[in-house]
C-alpha positions in Angstrom: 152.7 -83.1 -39.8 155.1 -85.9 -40.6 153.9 -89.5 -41.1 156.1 -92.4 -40.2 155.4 -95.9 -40.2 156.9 -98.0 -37.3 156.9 -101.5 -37.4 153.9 -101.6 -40.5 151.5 -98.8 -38.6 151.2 -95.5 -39.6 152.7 -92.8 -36.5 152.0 -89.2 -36.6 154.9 -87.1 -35.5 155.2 -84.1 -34.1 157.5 -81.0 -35.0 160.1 -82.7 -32.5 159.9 -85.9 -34.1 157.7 -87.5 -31.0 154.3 -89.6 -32.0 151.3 -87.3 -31.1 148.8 -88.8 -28.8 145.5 -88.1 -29.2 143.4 -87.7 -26.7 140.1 -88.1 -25.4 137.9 -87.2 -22.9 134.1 -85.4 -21.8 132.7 -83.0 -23.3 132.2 -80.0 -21.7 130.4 -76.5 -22.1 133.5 -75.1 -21.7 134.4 -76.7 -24.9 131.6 -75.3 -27.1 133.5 -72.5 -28.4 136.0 -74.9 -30.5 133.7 -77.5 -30.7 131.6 -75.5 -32.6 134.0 -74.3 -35.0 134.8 -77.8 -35.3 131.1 -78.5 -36.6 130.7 -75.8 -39.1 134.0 -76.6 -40.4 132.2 -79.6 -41.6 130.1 -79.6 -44.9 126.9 -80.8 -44.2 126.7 -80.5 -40.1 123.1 -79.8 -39.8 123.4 -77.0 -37.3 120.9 -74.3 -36.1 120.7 -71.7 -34.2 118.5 -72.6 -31.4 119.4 -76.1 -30.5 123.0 -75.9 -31.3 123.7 -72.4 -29.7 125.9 -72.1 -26.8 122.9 -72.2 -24.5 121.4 -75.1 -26.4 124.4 -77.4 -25.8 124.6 -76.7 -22.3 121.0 -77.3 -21.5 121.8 -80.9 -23.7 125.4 -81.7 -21.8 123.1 -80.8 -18.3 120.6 -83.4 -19.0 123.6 -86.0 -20.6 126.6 -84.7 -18.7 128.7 -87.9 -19.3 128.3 -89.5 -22.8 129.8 -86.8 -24.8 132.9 -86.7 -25.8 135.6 -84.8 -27.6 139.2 -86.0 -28.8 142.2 -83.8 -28.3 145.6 -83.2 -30.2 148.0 -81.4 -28.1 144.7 -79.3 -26.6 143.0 -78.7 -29.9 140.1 -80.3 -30.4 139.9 -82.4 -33.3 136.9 -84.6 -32.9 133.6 -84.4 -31.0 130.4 -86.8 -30.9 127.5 -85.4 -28.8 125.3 -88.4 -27.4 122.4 -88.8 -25.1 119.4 -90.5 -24.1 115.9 -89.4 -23.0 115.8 -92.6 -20.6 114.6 -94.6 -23.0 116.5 -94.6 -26.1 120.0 -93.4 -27.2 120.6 -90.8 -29.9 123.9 -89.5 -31.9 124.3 -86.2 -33.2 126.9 -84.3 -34.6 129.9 -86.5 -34.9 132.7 -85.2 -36.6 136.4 -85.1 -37.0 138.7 -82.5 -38.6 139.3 -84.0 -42.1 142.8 -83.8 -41.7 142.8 -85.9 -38.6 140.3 -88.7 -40.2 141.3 -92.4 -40.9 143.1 -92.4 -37.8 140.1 -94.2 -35.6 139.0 -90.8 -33.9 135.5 -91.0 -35.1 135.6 -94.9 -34.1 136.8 -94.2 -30.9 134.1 -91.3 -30.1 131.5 -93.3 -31.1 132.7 -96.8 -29.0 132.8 -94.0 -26.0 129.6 -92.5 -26.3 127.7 -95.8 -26.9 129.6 -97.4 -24.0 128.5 -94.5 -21.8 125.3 -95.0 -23.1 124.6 -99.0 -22.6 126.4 -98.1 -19.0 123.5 -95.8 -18.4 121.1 -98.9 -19.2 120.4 -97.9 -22.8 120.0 -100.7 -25.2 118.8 -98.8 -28.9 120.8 -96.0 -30.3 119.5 -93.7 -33.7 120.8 -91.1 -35.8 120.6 -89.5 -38.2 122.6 -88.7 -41.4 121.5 -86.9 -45.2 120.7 -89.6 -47.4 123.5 -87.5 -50.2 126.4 -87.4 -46.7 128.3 -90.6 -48.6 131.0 -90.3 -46.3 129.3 -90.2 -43.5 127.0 -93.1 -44.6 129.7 -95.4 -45.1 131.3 -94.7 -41.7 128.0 -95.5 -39.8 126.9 -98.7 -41.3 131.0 -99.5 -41.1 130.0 -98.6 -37.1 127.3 -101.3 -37.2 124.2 -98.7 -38.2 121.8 -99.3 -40.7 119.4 -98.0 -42.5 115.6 -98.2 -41.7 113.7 -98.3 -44.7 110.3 -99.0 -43.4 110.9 -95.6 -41.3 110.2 -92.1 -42.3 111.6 -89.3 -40.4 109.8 -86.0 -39.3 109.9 -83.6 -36.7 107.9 -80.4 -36.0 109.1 -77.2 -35.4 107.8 -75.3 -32.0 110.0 -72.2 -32.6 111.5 -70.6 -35.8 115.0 -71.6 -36.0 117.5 -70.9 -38.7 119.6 -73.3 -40.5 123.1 -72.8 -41.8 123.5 -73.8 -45.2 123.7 -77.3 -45.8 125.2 -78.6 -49.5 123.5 -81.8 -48.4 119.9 -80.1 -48.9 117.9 -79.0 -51.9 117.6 -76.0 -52.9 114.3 -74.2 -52.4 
């Protein structure tokens, strides 16, 4: 991929010497299959098998069919963000974007997206979360306006056994 710069900003070209678009749009079930591939090409994408399984997305996209996104580079998908709310509150997971394709405003552009769609659906608080060691990922969220709750401890309770790919953001046990 060549790089150009036209008139002081950075232009991606493709093999014809034309600037690629990227693209975004919904996310869809039908996407799952790259968009996962996407996610465990990520180090650190806290994924498991229950929730994040093909029938664990689509049950998610059902209930929030229009505030997750994916971005698109010639029809491969490069970037994803799955948002949602329970009616209350707003919630992030997985964002990511191919590393290759980062530094390009993908990630900023799926995350002004999905928390449009969500302040459209009435939403007014939005959490995440990210590993505490996930420095790049820290830094791009508070430069996205999150911060960190101090006063807050984080836990959850599992109601079925669900297995966790490895995570190099996790102690070892």
């Amino acid at each position: 991929m060549e790089i150009k710069k036209v008139n002081g900003v950075k232009k991606y070209l493709n093999k014809k010497g034309g600037i690629r678009m990227i693209t975004t749009r919904m996310m869809s079930i039908d996407d799952y299959k790259s968009v996962y591939e996407l996610w465990v090409s990520i180090p650190g994408m806290g994924l498991n098998d229950i929730d994040d399984s093909f029938d664990g997305i689509k049950r998610y996209l059902e209930r929030n069919p229009d505030t997750s996104f994916v971005a698109e580079d010639d029809g491969k998908i490069v970037g994803a963000i799955l948002a949602g709310h329970d009616g209350r509150r707003g919630f992030i997971y997985h964002a990511a974007v191919l590393h290759q394709y980062r530094n390009r405003g993908i990630g900023k552009k799926l995350v002004d997206l999905a928390l449009n769609a969500l302040k459209q659906k009435g939403i007014s608080k939005v959490g995440l979360l990210v590993f505490s060691k996930n420095e790049i990922g820290n830094t791009f969220w508070e430069k996205m306006g999150f911060y960190e709750k101090e006063a807050c401890i984080y836990r959850d309770k599992k109601l079925r056994e669900m297995h966790y790919r490895p995570n190099p953001y996790l102690e070892k046990e």
